[in-house]
TIFI-816666 format. One line per 10 residues: number of its first residue (from 1); their letters; for each residue x, y, z of C-alpha. Coordinates in nm, 2 decimals, padded with zeros to 4 digits, always signed. Layout:
// TIFI-816666
NUM) a) X Y Z  ...;
This chain:
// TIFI-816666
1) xxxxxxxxxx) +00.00 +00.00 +00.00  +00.15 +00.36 -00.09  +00.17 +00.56 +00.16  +00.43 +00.93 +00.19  +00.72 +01.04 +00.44  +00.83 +01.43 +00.44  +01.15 +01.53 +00.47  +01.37 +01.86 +00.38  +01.45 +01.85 +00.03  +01.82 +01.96 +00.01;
11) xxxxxxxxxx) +01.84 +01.91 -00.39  +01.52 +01.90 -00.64  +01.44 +01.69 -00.91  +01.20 +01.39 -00.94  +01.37 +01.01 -00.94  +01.19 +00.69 -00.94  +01.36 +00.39 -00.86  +01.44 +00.11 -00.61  +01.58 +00.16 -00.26  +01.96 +00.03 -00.16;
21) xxxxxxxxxx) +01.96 +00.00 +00.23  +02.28 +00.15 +00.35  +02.38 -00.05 +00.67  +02.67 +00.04 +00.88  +02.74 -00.12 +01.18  +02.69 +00.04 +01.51  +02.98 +00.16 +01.66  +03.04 +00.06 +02.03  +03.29 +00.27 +02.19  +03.43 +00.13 +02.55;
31) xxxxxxxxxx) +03.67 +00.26 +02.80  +03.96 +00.00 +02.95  +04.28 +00.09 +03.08  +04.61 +00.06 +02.92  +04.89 -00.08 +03.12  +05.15 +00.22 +03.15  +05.42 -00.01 +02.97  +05.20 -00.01 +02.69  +05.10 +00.34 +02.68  +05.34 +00.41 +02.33;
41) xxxxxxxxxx) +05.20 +00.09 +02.19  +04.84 +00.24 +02.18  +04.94 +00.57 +02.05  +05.13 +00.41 +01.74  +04.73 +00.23 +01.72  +04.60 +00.55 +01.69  +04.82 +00.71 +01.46  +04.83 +00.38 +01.22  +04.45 +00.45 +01.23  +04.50 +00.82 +01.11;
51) xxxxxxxxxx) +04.75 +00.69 +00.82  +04.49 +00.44 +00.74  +04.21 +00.71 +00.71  +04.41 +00.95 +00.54  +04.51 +00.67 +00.28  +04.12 +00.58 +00.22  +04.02 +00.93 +00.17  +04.31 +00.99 -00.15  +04.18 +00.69 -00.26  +03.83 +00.85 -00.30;
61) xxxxxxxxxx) +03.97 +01.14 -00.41  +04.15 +00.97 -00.72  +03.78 +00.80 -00.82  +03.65 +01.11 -00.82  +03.50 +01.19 -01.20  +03.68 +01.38 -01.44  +03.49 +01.72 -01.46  +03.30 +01.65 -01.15  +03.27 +02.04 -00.98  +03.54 +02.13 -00.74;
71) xxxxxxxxxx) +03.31 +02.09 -00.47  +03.39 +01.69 -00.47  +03.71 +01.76 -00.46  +03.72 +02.03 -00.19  +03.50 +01.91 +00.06  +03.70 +01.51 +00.02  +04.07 +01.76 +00.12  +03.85 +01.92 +00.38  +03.83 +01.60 +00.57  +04.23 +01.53 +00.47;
81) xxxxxxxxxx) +04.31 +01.85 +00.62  +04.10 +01.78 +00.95  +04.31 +01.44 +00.94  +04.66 +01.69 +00.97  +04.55 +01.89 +01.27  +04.62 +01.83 +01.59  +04.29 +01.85 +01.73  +04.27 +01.50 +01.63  +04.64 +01.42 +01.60  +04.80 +01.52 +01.91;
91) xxxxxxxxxx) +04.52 +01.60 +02.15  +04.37 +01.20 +02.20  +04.76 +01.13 +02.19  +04.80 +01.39 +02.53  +04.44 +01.22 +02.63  +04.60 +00.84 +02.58  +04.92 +00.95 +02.76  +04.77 +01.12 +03.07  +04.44 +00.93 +03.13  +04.64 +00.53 +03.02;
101) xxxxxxxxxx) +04.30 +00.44 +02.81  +04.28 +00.29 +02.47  +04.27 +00.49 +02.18  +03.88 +00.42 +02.05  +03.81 +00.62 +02.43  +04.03 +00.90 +02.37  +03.92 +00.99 +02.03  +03.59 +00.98 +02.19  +03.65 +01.25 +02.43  +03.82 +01.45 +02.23;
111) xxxxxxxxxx) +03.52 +01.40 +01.94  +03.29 +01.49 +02.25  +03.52 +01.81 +02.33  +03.47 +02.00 +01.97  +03.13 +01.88 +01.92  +03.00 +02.06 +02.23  +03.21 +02.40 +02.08  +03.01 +02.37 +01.70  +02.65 +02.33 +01.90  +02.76 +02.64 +02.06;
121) xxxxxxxxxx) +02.74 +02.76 +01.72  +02.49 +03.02 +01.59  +02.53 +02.99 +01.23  +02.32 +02.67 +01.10  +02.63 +02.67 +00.84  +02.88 +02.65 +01.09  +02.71 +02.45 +01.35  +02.63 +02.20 +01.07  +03.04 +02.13 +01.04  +03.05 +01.92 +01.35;
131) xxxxxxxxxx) +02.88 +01.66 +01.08  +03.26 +01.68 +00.91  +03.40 +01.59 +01.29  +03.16 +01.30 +01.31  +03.26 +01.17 +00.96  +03.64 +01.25 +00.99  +03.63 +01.02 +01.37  +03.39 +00.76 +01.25  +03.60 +00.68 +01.00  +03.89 +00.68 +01.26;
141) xxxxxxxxxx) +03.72 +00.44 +01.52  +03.57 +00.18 +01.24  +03.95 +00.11 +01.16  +04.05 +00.15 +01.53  +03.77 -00.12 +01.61  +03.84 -00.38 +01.27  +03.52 -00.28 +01.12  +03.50 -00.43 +00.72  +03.50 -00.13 +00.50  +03.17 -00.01 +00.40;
151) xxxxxxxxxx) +03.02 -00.17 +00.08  +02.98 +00.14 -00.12  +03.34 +00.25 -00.02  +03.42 -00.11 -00.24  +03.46 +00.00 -00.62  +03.38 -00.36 -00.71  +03.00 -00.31 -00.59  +02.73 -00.15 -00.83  +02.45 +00.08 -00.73  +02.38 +00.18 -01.08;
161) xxxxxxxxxx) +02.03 +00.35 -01.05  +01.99 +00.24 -00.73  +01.82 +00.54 -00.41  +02.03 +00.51 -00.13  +01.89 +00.53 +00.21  +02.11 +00.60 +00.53  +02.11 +00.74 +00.87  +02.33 +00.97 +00.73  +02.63 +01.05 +00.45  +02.95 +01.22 +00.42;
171) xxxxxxxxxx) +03.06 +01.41 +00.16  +03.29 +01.07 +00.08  +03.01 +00.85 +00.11  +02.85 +01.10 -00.19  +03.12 +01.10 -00.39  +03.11 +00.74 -00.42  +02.77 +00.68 -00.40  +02.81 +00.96 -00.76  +03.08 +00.73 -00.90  +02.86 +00.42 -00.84;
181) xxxxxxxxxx) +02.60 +00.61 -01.03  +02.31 +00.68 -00.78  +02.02 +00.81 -00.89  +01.95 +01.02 -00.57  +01.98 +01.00 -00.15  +01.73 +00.99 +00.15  +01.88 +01.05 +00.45  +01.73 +01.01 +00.81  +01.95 +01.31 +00.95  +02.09 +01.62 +00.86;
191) xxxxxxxxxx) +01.99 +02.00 +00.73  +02.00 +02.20 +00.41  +02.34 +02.33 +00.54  +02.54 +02.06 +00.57  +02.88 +01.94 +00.35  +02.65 +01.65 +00.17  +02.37 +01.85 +00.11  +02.58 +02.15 -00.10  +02.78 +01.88 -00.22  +02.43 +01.69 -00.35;
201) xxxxxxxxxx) +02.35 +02.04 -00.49  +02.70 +02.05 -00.64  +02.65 +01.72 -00.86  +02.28 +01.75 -00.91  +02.20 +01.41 -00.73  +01.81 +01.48 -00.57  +01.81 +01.46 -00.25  +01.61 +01.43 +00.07  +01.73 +01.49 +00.41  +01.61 +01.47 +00.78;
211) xxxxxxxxxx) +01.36 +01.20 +00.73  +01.34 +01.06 +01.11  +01.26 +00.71 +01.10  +01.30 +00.62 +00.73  +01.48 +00.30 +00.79  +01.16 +00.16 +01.01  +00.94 +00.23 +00.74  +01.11 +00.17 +00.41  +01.23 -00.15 +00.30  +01.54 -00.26 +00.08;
221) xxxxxxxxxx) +01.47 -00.29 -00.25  +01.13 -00.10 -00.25  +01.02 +00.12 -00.49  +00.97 +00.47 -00.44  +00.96 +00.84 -00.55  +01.19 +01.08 -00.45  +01.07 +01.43 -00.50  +01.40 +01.62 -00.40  +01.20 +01.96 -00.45  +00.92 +01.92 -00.23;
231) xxxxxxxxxx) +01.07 +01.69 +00.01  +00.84 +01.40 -00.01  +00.93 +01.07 -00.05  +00.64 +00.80 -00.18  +00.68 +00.43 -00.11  +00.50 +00.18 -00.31  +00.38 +00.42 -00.58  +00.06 +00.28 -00.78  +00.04 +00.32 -01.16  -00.11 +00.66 -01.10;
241) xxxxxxxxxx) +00.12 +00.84 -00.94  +00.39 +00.67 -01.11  +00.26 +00.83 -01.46  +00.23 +01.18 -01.25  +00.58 +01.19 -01.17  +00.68 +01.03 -01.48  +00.53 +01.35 -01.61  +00.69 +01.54 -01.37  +01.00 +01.43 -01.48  +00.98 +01.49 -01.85;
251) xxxxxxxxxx) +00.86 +01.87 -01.73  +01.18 +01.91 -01.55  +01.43 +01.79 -01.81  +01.26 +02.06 -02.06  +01.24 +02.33 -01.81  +01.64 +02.27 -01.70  +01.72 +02.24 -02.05  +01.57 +02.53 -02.16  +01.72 +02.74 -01.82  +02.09 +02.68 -01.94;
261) xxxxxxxxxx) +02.01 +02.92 -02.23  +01.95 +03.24 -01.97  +02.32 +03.18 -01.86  +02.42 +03.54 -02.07  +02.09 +03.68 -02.10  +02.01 +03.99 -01.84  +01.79 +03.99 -01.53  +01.55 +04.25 -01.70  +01.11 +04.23 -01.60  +00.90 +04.16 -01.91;
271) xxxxxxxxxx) +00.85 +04.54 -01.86  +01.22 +04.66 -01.87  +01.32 +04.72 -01.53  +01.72 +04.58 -01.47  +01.76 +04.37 -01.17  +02.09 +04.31 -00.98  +02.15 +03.91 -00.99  +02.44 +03.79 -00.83  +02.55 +03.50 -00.59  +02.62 +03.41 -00.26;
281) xxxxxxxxxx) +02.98 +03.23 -00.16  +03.04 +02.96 +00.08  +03.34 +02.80 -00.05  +03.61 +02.88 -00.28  +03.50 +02.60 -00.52  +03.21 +02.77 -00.59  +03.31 +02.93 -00.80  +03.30 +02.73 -01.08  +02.93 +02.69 -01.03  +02.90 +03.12 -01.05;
291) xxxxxxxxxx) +03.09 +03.12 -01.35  +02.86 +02.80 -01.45  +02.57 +03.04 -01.42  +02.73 +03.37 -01.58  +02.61 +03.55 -01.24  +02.73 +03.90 -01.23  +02.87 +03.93 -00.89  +02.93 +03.84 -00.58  +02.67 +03.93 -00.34  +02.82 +03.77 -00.05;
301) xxxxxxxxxx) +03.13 +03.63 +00.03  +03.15 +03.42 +00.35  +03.56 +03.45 +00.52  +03.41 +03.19 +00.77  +03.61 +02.91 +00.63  +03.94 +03.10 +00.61  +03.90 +03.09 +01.02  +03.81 +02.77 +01.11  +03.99 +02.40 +01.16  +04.31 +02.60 +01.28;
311) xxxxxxxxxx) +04.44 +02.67 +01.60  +04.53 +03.01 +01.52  +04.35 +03.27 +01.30  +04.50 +03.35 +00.97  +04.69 +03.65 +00.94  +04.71 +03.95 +00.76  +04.85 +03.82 +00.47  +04.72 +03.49 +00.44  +04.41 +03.67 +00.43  +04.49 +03.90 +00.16;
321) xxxxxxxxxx) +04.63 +03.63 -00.08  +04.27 +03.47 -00.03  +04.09 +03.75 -00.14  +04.35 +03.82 -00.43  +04.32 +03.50 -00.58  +03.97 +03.53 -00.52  +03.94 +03.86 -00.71  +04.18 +03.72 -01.02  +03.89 +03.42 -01.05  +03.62 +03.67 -01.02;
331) xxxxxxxxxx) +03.83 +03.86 -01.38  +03.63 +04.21 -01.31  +03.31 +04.09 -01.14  +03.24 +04.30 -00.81  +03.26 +04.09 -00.51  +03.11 +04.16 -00.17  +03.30 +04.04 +00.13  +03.16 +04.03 +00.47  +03.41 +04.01 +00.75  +03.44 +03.77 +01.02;
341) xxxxxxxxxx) +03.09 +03.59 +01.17  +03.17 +03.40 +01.41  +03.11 +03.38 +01.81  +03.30 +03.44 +02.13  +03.23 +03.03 +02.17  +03.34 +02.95 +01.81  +03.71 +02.81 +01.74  +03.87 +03.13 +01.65  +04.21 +02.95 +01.79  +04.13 +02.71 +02.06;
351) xxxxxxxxxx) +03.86 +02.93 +02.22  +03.98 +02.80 +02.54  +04.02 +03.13 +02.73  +03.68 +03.27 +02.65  +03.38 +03.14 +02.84  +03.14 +02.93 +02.62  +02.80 +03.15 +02.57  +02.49 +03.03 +02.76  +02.30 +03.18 +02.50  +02.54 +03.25 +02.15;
361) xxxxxxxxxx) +02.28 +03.39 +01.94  +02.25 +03.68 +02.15  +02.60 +03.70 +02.28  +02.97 +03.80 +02.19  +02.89 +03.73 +01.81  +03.03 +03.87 +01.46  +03.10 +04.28 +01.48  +03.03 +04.28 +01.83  +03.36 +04.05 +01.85  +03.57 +04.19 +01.60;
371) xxxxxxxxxx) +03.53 +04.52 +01.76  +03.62 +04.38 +02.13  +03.91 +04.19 +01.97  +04.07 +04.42 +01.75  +04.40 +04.21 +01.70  +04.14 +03.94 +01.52  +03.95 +04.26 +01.29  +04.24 +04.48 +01.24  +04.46 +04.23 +01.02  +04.10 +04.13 +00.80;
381) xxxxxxxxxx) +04.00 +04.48 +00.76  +04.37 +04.62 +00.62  +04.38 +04.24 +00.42  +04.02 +04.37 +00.27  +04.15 +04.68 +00.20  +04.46 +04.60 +00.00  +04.31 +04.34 -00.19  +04.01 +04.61 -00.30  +04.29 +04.77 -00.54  +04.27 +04.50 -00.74;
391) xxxxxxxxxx) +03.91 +04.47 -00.86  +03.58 +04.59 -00.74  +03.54 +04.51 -00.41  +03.23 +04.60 -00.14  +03.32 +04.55 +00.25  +03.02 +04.39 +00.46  +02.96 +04.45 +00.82  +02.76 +04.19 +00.99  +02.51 +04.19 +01.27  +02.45 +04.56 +01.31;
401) xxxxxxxxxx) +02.26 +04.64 +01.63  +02.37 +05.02 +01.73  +02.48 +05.29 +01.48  +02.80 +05.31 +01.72  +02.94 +04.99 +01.60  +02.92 +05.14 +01.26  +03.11 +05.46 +01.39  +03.34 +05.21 +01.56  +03.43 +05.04 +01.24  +03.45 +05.33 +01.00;
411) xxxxxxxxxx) +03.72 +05.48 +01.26  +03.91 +05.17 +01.24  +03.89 +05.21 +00.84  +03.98 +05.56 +00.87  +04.32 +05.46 +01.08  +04.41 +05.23 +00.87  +04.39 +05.41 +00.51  +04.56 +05.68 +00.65  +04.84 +05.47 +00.79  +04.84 +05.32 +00.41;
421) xxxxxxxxxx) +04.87 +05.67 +00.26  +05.18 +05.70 +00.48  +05.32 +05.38 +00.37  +05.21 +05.42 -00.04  +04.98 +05.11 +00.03  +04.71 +05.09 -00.26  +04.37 +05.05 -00.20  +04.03 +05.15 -00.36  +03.98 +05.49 -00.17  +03.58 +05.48 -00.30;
431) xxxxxxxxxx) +03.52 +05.13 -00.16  +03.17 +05.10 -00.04  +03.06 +04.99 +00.31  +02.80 +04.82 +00.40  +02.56 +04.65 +00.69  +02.38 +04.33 +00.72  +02.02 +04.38 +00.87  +01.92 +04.09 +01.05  +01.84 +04.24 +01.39  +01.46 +04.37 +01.41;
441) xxxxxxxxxx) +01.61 +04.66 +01.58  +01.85 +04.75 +01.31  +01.56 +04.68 +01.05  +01.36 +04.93 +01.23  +01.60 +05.16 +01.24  +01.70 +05.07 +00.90  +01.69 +05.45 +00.78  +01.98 +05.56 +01.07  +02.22 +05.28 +00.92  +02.10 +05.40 +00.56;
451) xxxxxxxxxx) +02.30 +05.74 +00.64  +02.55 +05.61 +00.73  +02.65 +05.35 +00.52  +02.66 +05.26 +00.15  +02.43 +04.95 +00.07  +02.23 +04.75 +00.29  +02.18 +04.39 +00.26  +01.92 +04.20 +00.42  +01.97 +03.88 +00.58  +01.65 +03.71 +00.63;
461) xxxxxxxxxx) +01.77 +03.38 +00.76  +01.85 +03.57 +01.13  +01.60 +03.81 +01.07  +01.32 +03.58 +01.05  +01.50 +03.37 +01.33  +01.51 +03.64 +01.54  +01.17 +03.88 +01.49  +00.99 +03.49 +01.58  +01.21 +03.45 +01.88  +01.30 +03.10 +01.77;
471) xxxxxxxxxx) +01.59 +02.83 +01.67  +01.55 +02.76 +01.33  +01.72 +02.46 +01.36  +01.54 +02.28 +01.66  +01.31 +02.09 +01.54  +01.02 +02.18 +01.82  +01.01 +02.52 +01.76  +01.12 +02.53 +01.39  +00.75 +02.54 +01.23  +00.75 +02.89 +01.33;
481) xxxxxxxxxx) +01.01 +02.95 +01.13  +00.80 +03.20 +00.88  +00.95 +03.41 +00.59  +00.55 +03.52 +00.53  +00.52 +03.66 +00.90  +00.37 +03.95 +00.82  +00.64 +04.11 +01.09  +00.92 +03.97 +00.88  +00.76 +04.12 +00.56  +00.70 +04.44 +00.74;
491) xxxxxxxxxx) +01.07 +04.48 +00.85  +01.19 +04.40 +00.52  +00.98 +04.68 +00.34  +01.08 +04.96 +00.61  +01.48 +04.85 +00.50  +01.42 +04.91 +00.16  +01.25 +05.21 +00.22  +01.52 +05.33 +00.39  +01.73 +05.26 +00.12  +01.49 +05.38 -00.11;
501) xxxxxxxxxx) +01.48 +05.72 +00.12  +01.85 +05.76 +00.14  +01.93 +05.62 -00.22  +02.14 +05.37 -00.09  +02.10 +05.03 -00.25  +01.95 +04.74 -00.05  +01.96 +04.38 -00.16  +01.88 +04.05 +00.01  +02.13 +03.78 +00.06  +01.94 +03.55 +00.24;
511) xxxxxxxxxx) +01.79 +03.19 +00.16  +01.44 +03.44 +00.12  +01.61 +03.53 -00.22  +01.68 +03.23 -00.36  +01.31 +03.06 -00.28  +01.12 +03.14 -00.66  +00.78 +03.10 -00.42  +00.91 +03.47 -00.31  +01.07 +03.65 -00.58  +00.79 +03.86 -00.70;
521) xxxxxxxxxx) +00.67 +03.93 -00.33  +01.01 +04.05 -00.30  +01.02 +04.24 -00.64  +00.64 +04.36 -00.50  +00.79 +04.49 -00.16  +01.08 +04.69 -00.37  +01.36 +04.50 -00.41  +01.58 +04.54 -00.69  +01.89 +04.34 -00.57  +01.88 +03.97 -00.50;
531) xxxxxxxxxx) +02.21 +03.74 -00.41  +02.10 +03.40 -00.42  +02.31 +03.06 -00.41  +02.43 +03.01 -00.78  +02.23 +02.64 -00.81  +01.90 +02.93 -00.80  +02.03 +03.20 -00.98  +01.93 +03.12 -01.35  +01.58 +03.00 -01.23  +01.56 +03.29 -01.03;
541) xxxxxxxxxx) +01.64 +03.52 -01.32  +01.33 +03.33 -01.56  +01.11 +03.43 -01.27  +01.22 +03.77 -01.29  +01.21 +03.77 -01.66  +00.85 +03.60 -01.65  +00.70 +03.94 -01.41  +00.57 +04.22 -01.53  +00.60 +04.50 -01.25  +00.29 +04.70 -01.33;
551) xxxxxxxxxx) +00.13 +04.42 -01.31  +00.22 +04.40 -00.93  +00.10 +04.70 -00.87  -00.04 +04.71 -00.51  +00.04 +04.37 -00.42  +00.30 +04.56 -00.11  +00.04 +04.67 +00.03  -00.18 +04.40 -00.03  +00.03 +04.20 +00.17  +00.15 +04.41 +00.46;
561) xxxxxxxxxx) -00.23 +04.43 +00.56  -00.26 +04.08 +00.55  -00.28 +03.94 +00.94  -00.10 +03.57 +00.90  +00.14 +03.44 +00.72  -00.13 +03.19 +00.55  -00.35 +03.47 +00.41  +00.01 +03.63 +00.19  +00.09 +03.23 +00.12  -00.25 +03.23 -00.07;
571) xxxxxxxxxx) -00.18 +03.56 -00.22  +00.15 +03.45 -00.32  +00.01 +03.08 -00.50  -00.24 +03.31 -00.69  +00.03 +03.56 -00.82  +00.31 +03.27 -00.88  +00.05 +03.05 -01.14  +00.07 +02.94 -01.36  +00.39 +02.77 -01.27  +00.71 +02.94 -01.35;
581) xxxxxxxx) +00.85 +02.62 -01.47  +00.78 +02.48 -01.78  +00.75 +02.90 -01.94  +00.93 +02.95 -02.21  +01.27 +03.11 -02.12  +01.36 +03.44 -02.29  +01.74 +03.47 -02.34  +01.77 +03.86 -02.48;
């Protein structure tokens, strides 16, 4: 009998096929005592276990597809370069040495140890990387414990076609699962912002994630439909919904097809108004995928991952050979960089001599920070600066709560160009600055920050998280989670008023931008700038091709009036029919 299971859709696309049951075996980690005579013994275990791991991962590496996107690659050296530092290298071997336990333990407490820093985390994106710690250790402890290797990690086995469902995947796991030639992934854990799900993005392998309980429910071998896009997954399909979906599918492959044509064409309305299109950042092999797209620019650029897996920060330098090489890919295209996001609790070096945050979302977090630790902001600021003499470069400020911390920063910026002009160090003299508005208080005040900046940019993920008073990514309280709030949609029109008041340009860099359900309610509310992740951007730019502004007329304040968040949804379905997809694409 068919029946359905919901999930979160991480990567769209319709697949119908049968299920492979990914199986590994539970790993049971014990404690026991190591004799002190045998103390070196076990930590030449551990660090044959490390060799071995390390060894495994090249091997994936070197199966990895010729003209597979960089984010196989990157994400597979990720976990190499997790394998190098002592975190896990030297720490469990201090741990093996002091407490005389076996190795399996000590990895254990030292896995234990950085996990509880990443839930600390605010950032969904940056708490989600305690998945890579899990991976990276697993991996550790199964040869630490003689596990068999994983069938799918043997080349010999085929799972041509096949939908693989497992508790969970690493990036690895993908990339093999890819070379075996999957069809697409359910998974019983994990979030839209993890390594497997960009890297399912990355290779265009539908996906479904965080579908509690999939294994109890679904059996190997069973058929089922994987809609990727709407996160549902159907078991035992009858004839009937097979031929929807069927149809489905045949609607996609025409619709994709016909996208890849817009990849030169300009984000213009059907009635002539130019929209800014560009991307959002994550990783340096991204971009390959913006150039994939021919996006225009850089509407956020994430220094996150310059910062983290290190036990110091990066210096002055190091950061400004980044962004240089950054800046030669980009060949001309503007590029905004935001500056550092992390926490007070985050692994900024070891973090040890700062007291983990009882609440981090509201605490020492991003500009507040960098401004109290100016030997961490000084070096990315000058590094920002140099490297905006070599192409067009925007500085971001995230996390604005009080006009003062932008009269903080632009004083810092002040010190340091004139301590260039002293020293005959080049820089762009006209580079624009601008703040993030994700605080409802900044939002409200959007037209103080609007003075005093150059551009705004509006990101809705924290807004939204925090005008609801919620965690996004706690499942309990996540259904409030509501980009149609008519709060959120409120604070969003008063920022681009304020923009609009102050001609300074707003845009939105949130996931809000890259959702096609809201483009024209964003286009409605007076948005002309949208940075969206670059797997969106060319669908993004038919919708905006496919709306005729005048024809929206109204709609803003349609909406604002509107008391729930259900009332604009049904506005919304009404103004977004028929169906983006499947409309002819128009390429000049």
């Amino acid at each position: 009998m068919s029946f359905t299971m919901h999930g979160i859709g991480v990567s769209r696309g319709i697949v119908i096929g049968r299920v492979h049951l990914l199986e590994r075996n539970q790993l049971e980690v014990t404690e026991y005592t190591i004799p002190r005579e045998q103390v070196n013994t076990e930590i030449l275990r551990l660090q044959n276990a490390i060799t071995a791991a390390r060894l495994q991962l090249r091997t994936v590496r070197e199966h990895i597809p010729r003209g597979a996107a960089e984010d196989a690659t990157a994400f597979i050296d990720t976990h190499l370069m997790m394998l190098e530092d002592s975190s896990l290298t030297q720490e469990p071997v201090r741990l093996i040495a002091e407490l005389h336990c076996n190795a399996e333990w000590a990895l254990k407490l030292q896995r234990d140890a950085l996990v509880a820093v990443f839930d600390e985390m605010e950032d969904p994106y940056l708490r989600s990387r305690r998945d890579d710690i899990d991976h990276v250790v697993n991996r550790i402890q199964r040869i630490l414990l003689n596990h068999a290797p994983l069938k799918h990690e043997t080349l010999e086995v085929r799972l041509k076609d096949c939908i693989i469902l497992a508790d969970d995947l690493t990036p690895a796991d993908t990339v093999l699962l890819q070379h075996h030639g999957i069809a697409a992934f359910i998974t019983e854990y994990g979030g839209p912002t993890s390594h497997t799900a960009i890297l399912a993005r990355s290779l265009g392998i539908p996906a479904i994630v965080g579908l509690h309980q999939a294994r109890r429910y679904i059996r190997d071998e069973e058929q089922v439909i994987v809609d990727g896009t709407q996160g549902v997954v159907i078991v035992d399909p009858d004839e009937a919904l097979l031929a929807y979906y069927r149809q489905g599918q045949e609607r996609e492959r025409r619709y994709f097809a016909e996208l890849s044509k817009l990849k030169e064409a300009p984000a213009i309305t059907a009635d002539g108004v130019a929209i800014e299109l560009q991307a959002n950042i994550e990783l340096p092999s991204d971009f390959e995928a913006l150039h994939r797209v021919g996006a225009k620019g850089v509407g956020l650029y994430r220094t996150e991952y310059l910062f983290m897996n290190r036990e110091a920060p990066p210096d002055e330098e190091e950061q400004y050979e980044s962004y240089r090489d950054m800046i030669r890919q980009l060949n001309g295209i503007p590029v905004t960089i935001r500056t550092l996001d992390l926490g007070a609790d985050k692994t900024v070096g070891n973090g040890q001599d700062r007291p983990v945050a009882v609440n981090p979302a509201l605490g020492l977090r991003a500009v507040r920070l960098c401004l109290k630790d100016a030997a961490l902001f000084r070096p990315q600021l000058r590094a920002i600066l140099r490297a905006s003499a070599l192409g067009p470069v925007r500085l971001l400020i995230p996390m604005l709560s009080v006009v003062q911390e932008v009269n903080q920063v632009l004083a810092l910026l002040r010190e340091i160009r004139e301590e260039f002009d002293r020293l005959g160090v080049a820089y762009d003299r006209n580079m624009p600055v601008g703040g993030m508005i994700e605080v409802p208080a900044a939002a409200v005040c959007a037209d103080v920050f609007a003075r005093q900046l150059d551009f705004l940019s509006i990101g809705t993920n924290d807004l939204i998280q925090y005008t609801m008073a919620i965690d996004r990514v706690n499942d309990e309280v996540n259904y409030l989670y509501e980009p149609l709030h008519p709060g959120v949609l409120r604070l969003i029109r008063a920022t681009i008023q304020a923009g609009e008041q102050y001609r300074k340009p707003v845009g939105i860099c949130g996931e809000m931008a890259s959702d096609v359900r809201y483009v024209r309610l964003l286009l409605a509310l007076g948005l002309r700038e949208f940075s969206v992740h670059p797997a969106a951007l060319l669908e993004v730019k038919h919708i905006i091709q496919q709306t005729n502004l005048k024809s929206l007329s109204g709609l803003g304040v349609r909406v604002l009036a509107c008391s729930t968040g259900a009332e604009i949804a049904a506005i919304l379905a009404d103004i977004n029919s028929p169906p983006a997809a499947g409309a002819a694409v128009r390429v000049n």
